[in-house]
C-alpha positions as CSV (number, residue, x, y, z in Angstrom):
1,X,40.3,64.5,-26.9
2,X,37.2,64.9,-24.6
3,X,36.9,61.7,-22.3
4,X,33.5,60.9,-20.9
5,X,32.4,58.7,-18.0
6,X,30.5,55.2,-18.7
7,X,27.9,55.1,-16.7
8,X,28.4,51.4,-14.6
9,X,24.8,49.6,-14.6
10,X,23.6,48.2,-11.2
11,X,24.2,44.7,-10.4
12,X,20.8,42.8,-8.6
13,X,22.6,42.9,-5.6
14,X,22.5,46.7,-5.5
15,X,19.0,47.0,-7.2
16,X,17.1,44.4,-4.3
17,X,19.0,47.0,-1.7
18,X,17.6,49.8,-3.3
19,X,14.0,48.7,-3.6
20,X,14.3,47.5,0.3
21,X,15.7,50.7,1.2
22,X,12.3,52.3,-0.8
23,X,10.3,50.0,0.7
24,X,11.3,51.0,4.7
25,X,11.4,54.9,3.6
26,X,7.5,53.9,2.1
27,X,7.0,52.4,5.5
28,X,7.9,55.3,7.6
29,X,6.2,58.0,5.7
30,X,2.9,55.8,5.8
31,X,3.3,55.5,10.2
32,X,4.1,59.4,9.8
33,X,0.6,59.8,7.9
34,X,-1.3,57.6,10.0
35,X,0.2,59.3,13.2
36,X,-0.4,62.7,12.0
37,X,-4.5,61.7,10.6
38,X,-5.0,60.2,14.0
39,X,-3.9,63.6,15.5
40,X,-6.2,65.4,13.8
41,X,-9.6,63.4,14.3
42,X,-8.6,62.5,18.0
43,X,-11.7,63.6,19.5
44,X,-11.7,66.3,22.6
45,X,-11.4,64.7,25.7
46,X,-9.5,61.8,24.5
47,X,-5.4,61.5,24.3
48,X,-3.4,60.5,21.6
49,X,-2.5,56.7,23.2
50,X,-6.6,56.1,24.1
51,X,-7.8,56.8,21.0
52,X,-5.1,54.8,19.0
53,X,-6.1,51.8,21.2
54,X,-9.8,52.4,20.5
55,X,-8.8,52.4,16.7
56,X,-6.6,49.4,16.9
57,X,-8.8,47.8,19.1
58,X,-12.0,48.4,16.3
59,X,-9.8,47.0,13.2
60,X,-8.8,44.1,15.8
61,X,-12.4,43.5,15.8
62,X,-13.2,43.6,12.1
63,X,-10.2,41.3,11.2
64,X,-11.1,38.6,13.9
65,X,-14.9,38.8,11.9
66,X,-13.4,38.6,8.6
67,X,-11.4,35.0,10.0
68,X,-14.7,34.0,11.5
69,X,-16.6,34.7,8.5
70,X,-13.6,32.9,6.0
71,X,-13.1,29.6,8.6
72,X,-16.9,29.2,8.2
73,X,-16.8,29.5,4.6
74,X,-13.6,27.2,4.4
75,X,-15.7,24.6,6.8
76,X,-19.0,25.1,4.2
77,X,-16.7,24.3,1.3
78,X,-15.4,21.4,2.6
79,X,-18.5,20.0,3.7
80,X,-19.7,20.2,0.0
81,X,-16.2,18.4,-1.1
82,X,-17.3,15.5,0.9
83,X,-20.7,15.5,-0.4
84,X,-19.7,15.9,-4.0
85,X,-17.4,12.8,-3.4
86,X,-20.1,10.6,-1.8
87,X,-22.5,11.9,-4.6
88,X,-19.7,10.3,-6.7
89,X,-19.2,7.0,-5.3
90,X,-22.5,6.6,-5.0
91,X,-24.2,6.1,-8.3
92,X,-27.5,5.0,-8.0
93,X,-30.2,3.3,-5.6
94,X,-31.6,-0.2,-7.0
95,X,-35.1,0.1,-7.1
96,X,-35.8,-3.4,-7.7
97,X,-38.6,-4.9,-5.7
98,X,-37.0,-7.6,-4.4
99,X,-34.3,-5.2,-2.5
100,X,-37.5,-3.4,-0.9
101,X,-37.6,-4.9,2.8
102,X,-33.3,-4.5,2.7
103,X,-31.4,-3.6,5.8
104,X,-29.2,-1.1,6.6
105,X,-26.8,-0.4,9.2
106,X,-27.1,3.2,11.2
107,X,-24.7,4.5,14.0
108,X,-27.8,5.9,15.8
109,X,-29.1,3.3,16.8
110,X,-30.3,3.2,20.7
111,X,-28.2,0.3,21.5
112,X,-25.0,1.4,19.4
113,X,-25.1,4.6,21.8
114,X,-26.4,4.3,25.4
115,X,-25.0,6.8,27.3
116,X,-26.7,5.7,30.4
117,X,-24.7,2.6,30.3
118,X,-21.4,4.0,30.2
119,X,-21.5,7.9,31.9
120,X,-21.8,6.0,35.3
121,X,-18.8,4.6,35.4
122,X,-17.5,7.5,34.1
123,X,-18.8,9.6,36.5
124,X,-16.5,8.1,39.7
125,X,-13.2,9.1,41.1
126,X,-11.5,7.7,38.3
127,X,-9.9,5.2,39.8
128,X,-11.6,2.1,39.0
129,X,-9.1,-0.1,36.4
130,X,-11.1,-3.1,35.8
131,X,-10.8,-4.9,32.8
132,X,-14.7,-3.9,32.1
133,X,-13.8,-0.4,32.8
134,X,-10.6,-0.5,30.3
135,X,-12.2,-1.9,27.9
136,X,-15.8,-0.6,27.2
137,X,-15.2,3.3,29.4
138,X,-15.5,5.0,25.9
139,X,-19.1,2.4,25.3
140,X,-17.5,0.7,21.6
141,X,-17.4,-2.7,22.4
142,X,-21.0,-2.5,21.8
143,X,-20.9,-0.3,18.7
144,X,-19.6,-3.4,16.5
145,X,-22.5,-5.2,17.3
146,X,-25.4,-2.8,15.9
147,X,-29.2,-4.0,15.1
148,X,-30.6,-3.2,11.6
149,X,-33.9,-1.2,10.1
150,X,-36.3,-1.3,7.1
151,X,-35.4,1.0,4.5
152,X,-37.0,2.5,1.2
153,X,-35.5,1.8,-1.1
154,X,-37.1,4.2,-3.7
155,X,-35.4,7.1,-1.7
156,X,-31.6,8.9,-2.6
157,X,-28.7,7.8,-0.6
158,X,-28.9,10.9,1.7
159,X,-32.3,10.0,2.8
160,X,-31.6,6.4,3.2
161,X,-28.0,7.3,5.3
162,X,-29.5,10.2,7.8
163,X,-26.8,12.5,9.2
164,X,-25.9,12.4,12.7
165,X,-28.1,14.7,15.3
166,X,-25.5,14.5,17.9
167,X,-26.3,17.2,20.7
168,X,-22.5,17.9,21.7
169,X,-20.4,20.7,23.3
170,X,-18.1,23.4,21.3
171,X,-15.1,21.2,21.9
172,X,-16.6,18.5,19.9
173,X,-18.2,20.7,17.1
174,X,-14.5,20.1,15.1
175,X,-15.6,15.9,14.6
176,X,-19.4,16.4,13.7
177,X,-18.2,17.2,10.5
178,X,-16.0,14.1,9.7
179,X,-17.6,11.5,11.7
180,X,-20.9,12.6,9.4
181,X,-19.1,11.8,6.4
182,X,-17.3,8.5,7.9
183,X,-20.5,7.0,8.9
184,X,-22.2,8.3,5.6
185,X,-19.3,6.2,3.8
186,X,-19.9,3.7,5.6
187,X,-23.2,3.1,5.3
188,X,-22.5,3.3,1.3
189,X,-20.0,0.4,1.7
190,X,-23.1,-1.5,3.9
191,X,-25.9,-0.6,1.5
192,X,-23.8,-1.7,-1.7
193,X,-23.1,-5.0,-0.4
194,X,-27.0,-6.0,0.6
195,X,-27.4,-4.4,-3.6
196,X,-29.4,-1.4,-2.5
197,X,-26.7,0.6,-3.8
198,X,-24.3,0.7,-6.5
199,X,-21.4,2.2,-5.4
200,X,-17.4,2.8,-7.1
201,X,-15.1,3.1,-3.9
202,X,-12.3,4.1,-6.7
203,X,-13.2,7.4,-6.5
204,X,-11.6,8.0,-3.1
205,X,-7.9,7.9,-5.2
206,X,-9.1,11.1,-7.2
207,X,-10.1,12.9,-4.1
208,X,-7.0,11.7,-1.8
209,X,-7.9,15.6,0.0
210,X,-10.9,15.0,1.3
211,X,-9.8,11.6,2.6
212,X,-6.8,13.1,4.2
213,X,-8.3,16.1,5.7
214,X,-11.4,14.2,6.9
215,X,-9.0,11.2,8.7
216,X,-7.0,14.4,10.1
217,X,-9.8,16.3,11.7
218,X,-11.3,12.9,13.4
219,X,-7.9,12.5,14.7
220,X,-7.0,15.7,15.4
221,X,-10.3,16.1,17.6
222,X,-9.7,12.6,19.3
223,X,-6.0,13.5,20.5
224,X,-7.2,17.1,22.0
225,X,-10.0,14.8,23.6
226,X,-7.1,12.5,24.9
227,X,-4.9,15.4,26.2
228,X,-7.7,17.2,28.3
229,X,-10.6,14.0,28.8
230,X,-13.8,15.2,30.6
231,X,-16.1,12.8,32.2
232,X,-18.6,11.3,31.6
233,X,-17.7,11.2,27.3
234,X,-20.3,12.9,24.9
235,X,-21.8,10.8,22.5
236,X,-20.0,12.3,19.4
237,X,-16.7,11.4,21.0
238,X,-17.7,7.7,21.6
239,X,-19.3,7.8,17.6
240,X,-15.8,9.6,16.6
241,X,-14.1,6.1,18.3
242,X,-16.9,3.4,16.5
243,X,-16.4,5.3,13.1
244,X,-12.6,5.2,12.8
245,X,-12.4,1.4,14.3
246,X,-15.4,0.6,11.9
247,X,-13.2,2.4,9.2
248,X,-9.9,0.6,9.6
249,X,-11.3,-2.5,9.8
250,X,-13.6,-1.9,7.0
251,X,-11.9,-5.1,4.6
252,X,-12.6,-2.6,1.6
253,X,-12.0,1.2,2.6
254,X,-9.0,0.5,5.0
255,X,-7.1,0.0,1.8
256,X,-8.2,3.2,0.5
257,X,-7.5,4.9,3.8
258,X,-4.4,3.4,4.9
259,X,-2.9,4.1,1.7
260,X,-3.6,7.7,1.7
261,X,-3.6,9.0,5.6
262,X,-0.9,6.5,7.1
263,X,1.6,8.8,8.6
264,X,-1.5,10.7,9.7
265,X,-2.6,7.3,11.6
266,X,1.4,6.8,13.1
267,X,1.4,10.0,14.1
268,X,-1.5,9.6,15.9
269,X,-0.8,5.8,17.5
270,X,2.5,7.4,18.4
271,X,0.7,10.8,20.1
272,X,-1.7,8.7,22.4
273,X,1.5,6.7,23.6
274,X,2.7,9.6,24.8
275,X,-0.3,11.1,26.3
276,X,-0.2,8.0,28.4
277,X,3.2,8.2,29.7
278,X,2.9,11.9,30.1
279,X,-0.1,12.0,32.3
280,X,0.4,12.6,35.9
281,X,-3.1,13.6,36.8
282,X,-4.2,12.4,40.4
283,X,-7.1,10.3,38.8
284,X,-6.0,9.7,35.8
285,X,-6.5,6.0,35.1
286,X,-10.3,6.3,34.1
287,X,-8.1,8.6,30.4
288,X,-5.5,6.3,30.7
289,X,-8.1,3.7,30.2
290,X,-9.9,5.0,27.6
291,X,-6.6,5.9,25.8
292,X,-5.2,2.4,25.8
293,X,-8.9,1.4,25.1
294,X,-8.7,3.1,21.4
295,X,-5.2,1.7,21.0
296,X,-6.4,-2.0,21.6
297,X,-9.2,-1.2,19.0
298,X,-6.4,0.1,16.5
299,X,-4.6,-3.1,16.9
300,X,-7.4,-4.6,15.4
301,X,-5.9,-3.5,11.8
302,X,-3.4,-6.0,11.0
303,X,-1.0,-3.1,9.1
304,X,-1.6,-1.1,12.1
305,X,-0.9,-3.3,14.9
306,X,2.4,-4.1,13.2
307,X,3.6,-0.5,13.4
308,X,2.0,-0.2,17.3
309,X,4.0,-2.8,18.5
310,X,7.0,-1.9,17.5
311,X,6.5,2.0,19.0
312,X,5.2,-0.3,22.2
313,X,8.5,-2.3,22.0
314,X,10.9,0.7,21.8
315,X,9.1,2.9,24.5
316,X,9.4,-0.2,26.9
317,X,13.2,-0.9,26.0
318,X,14.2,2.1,26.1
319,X,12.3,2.9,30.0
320,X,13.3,-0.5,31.0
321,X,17.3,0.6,29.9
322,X,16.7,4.2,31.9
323,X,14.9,2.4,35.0
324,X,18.1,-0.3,35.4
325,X,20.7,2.6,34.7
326,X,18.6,4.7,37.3
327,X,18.8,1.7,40.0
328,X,22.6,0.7,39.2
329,X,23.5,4.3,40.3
330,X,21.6,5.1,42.7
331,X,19.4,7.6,41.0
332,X,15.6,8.8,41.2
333,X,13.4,7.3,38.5
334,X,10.3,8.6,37.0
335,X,7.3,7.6,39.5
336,X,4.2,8.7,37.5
337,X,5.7,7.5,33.8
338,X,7.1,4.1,36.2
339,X,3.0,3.9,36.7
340,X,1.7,4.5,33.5
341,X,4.2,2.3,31.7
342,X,2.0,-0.6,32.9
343,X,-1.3,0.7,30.6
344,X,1.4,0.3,27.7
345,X,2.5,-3.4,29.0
346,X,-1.0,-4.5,29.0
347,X,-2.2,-3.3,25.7
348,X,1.4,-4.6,24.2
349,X,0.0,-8.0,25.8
350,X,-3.6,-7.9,24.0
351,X,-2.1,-7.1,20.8
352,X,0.2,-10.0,21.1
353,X,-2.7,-12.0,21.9
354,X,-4.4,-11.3,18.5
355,X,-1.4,-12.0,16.9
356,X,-0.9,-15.2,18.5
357,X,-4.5,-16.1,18.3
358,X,-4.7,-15.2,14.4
359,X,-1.2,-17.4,13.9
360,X,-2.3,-21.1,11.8
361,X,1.1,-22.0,11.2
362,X,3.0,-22.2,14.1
363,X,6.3,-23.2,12.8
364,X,6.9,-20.4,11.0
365,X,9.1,-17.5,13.3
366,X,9.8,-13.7,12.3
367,X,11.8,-11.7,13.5
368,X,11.6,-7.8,13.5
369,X,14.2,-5.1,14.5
370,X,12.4,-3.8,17.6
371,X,11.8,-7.6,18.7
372,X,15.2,-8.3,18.3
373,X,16.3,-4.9,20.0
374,X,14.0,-5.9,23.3
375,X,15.3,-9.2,23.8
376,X,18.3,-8.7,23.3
377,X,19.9,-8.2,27.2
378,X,16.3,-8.2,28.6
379,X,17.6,-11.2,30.5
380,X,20.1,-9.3,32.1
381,X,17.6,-6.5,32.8
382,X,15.1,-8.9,34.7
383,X,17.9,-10.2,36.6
384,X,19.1,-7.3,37.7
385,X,15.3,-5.5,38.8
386,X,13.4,-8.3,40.4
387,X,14.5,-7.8,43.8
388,X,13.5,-4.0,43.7
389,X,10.9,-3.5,41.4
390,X,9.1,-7.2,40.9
391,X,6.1,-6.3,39.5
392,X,8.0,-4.4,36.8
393,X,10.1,-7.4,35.7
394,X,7.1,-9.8,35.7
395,X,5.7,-8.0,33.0
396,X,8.9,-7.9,30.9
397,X,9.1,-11.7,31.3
398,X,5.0,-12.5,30.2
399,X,6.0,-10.2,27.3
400,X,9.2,-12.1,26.3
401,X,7.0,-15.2,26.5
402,X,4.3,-13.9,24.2
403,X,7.0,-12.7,21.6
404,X,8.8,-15.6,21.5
405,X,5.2,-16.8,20.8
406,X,3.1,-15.2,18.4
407,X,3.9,-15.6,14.9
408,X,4.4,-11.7,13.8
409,X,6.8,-9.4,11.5
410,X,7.3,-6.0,13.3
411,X,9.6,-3.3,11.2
């Protein structure tokens, strides 16, 4: 009887090692083709290694055109994303006559913007940290109080709502694009109240992309503002600042914003806190102003001011617990973050001020798990740091006292 061998099929194991194995022998045979092509048209004069690097060095070339080429595309596409929404929301201008002489709100306007007021302070050594300084260096204190203009009403949306023509540098080229669309949505929101407009805000939960990309390319631009700041500020990073505060506090689009972008937003609270501590610049207090500036402004978000103090709260506890641990044995402390932990004391101090301020019923008292976490041995910590670092433990003590004061519910 004649026996005969079963052929064994291959499992998947050995079939992915087999195309692998094809796929490295493809590999070298192609870098043996190429090696031997380049061989043959190297031109006289030239040696092997020179004329690969002219080669690599041309496709180099081509490829970075090609990104150039697709990123503006990209940029184009999106642009027409956010106009197809706004072209959505927006559904028609009221022609009636009585809407005629209407006003309108623009971000343009000479007195939102005057960078003559604000450039000269920015333009010293940077060490000027006056409460007028802190709190107007980026020029958006004034921004919330901006005059109004005659309108047509017999024109589209787009002509009522002109684009920005902010003259910036390269590095601010990156918010153009989403402080245009911010202010355009904004002025939709303003012209739909005054019944110019008729407007449906629900269309920003079908497009929750646009929203989200938009909020993270203003914020995005802001925080690579915030870790390199040059003085004096251009005007599209000071409009950047007046559209996002306008946005936040906006009693209609916050919802729609906060709902879809808020770990974009905590990210971002929590990136600036660090760009404060982290700064040990010579003259640094003219950024560190501006900084705590926008986080003041973000405070003035109920939902967001929650969220800020508790990340104010922890990074306080948790330097006060290093600096007493540092002084109990004998050890050197952090100088520069010992310096700029005071910017975080004093915005913690005008965010518990709103609270406190916003409070009617003073009988009511929460409690939140930072809160409770601060307080807890900060007696022991003031007793044990007033003799050396005074200043330090004074402000621990005001913010105990405006805790224990302000009617608030910190997670």
């Amino acid at each position: 009887m004649e026996l005969r061998s079963v052929p064994q099929s291959r499992g998947p194991a050995a079939e992915d090692k087999g195309r692998r194995e094809n796929q490295v022998w493809y590999l070298k045979i192609s870098k043996l083709a190429l090696a031997f092509a380049i061989i043959h048209s190297k031109p006289p004069g030239k040696s092997c290694k020179e004329y690969t690097e002219h080669l690599a060095k041309i496709v180099s070339e081509q490829d970075f055109g090609w990104r150039s080429k697709v990123e503006v595309l990209e940029a184009e596409v999106f642009r027409l994303r956010q106009e197809l929404l706004l072209n959505k929301i927006c559904r028609r201008v009221c022609l009636e006559s009585g809407k005629q002489g209407a006003f309108a709100e623009t971000l343009l306007d000479q007195e939102c913007i005057n960078p003559v007021s604000y450039s000269s302070q920015l333009e010293d050594s940077g060490c000027d940290v006056s409460n007028d300084c802190a709190f107007d260096s980026l020029g958006t204190v004034s921004d919330f109080h901006q005059s109004e203009h005659n309108i047509d009403a017999s024109k589209s949306w787009l002509e009522i709502v002109p684009p920005l023509n902010l003259c910036c540098a390269s590095k601010d080229e990156s918010l153009t694009a989403p402080v245009q669309f911010f202010q355009h949505l904004l002025e939709i929101r303003k012209l739909s109240e005054g019944g110019i407009l008729q407007a449906d805000f629900t269309e920003l939960e079908n497009d929750s992309f646009t929203i989200c990309n938009s909020v993270s390319q203003l914020l995005d631009g802001l925080t690579a503002f915030y870790n390199s700041p040059k003085f004096p500020v251009s005007n599209v990073l000071t409009e950047a600042v007046c559209v996002l505060i306008r946005l936040i506090t906006d009693t209609k689009l916050s919802n729609h914003v906060l709902k879809k972008c808020f770990k974009k937003l905590e990210e971002f609270k929590k990136n600036l806190i660090q760009i404060i501590l982290r700064n040990s610049s010579v003259n640094r207090f003219q950024a560190l102003d501006a900084v705590s500036h926008t986080l003041v402004l973000l405070g003035r978000n109920k939902i967001l001011r929650n969220s800020l103090i508790s990340f104010l709260l922890s990074e306080l506890r948790q330097f006060a617990e290093q600096l007493l641990q540092a002084y109990q044995i004998h050890e050197m402390y952090d100088i520069t973050q010992y310096e700029n932990i005071f910017s975080l004391f004093m915005i913690l101090e005008q965010l518990l001020q709103y609270q406190t301020e916003e409070s009617n019923i003073s009988s009511l008292h929460y409690d939140g798990e930072e809160k409770i976490k601060f307080l807890k041995n900060l007696d022991q910590i003031i007793l044990h740091l007033s003799d050396e670092f005074p200043l330090f433990s004074l402000y621990l003590w005001r913010v105990s006292v405006l805790l224990n004061s302000a009617q608030i519910q910190i997670d």
